[in-house]
Steps between C-alpha positions, in 0.01 A plus 500: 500500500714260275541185606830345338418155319694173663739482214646833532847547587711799633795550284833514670842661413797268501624645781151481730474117357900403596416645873165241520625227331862301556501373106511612250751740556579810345730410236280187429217708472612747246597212271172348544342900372752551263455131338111475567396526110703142446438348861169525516480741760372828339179512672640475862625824438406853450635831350377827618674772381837451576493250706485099528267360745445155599152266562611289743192209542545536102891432458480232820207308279683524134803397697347203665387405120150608514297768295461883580173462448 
């Protein structure tokens, strides 16, 4: 069986992450992805396929001004 390491995070959709959390909201959020290259912000989220998915303990630490890492 694989165990998953502590760091590992489940990627959300924006819509699955606006139902948990209160902020940021959806438009805010979609700035944040769209902008991430120049905000600092590109590894807190993920593209599969079509889609844009969100680390949430990632973006809550770059937000709060630490590292991803």
């Amino acid at each position: 069986m694989i165990s998953p390491e502590k760091n590992d995070e489940i990627p959300l959709t924006f819509k699955d992450f606006t139902s948990i959390y209160s902020w940021p909201n959806m438009g805010s959020l979609r700035k944040m992805a769209y902008e991430s290259e120049t905000n600092g912000l590109s590894s807190a989220f993920v593209k599969f396929k079509k889609r844009r998915l969100v680390l949430p303990q990632t973006l809550f630490k770059l937000l709060k001004g630490g590292s991803a890492t």
